[in-house]
N, C-alpha and C positions, 0 to 999 in steps of 0.2 A: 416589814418591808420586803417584797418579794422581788426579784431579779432574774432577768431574762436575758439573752442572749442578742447580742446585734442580729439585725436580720441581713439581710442582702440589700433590703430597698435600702434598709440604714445605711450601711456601709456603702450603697453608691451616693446618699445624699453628702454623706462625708467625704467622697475622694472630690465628688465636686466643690461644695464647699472647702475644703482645703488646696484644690487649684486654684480658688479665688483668693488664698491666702488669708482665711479667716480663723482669727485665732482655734485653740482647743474650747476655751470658754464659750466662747461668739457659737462656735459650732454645737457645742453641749446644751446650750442654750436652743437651739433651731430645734433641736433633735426631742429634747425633754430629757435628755441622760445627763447625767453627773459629768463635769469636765474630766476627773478622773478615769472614766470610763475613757474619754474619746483618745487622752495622751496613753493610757494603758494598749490602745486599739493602735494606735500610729506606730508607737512604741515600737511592738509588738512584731509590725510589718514594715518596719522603716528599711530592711533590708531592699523593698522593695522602691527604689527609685520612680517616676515619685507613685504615691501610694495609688492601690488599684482594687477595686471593692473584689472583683472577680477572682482573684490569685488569693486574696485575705481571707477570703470565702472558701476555698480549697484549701488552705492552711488551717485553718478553721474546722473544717469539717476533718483532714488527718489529724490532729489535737485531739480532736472528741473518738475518733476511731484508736486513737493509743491509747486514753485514758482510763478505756474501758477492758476490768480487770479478766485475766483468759479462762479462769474458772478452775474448776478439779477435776475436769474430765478426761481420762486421755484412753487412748486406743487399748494401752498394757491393762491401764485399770479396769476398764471394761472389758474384757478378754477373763480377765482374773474373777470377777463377778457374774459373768455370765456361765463361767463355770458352775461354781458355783450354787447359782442361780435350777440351774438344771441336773446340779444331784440333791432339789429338791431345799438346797437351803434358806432359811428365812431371813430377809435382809437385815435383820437384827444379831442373827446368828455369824451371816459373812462380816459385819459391823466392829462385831468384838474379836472374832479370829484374825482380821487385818490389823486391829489393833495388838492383839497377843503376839503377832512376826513381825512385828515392826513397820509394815507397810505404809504407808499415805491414806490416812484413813476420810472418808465424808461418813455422813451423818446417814443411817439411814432411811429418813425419811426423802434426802435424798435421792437416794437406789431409787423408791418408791417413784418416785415424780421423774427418773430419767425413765422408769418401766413406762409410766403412762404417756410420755412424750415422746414412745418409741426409740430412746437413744438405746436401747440396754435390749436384747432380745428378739428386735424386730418390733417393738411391741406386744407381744403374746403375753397375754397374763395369765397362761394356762399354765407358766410354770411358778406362780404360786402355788402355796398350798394351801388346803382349803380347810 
């Protein structure tokens, strides 16, 4: 069973239906979604007097903007590897020597894929080694 996300058209059939005062089932029902979903969704946004598909919707969408995790990238670590990088070191070689000082280490393959996606370098893959 696979599970989707309220959309907006959902969430405005529901703030109307629920102006009509029709139960969570009643509405779960109209909808094709599980009553749980809809009391989870009211729930949810009941701070908002009474509920409003468009504010639920912006709630909604920061929810999904916090949830997503911020990664291992940061400006010191790529400073420190781009060093690196350009006295010719192999990203397997900076890999284990971050590991050896104790640093914050990612995975080399990694380095690799932040080289081809331009985060690390400018992109220049000239300073591989060949």
């Amino acid at each position: 069973m696979s599970y989707t996300h309220l959309s907006i058209i959902e969430r405005s059939k529901l703030e109307i239906l629920h102006q009509q005062g029709k139960s969570a089932r009643a509405i779960a029902s109209e909808l094709g979604r599980h009553h749980a979903t809809i009391c989870r969704e009211l729930r949810r946004n009941e701070t908002q007097k009474p509920y409003c598909a468009e504010r639920s919707q912006e709630s909604y969408v920061q929810r999904r903007k916090s949830s997503v995790p911020a990664g291992k990238w940061t400006p010191q670590q790529s400073v420190l590897i781009e060093e690196k990088l350009h006295a010719t070191w192999s990203p397997e070689q900076i890999v284990e020597r971050l590991r050896q000082e104790g640093h914050p280490v990612v995975c080399f393959k990694t380095i690799y894929r932040w080289l081809y996606t331009g985060r690390l370098v400018k992109g220049v893959l000239a300073v591989l080694r060949q």
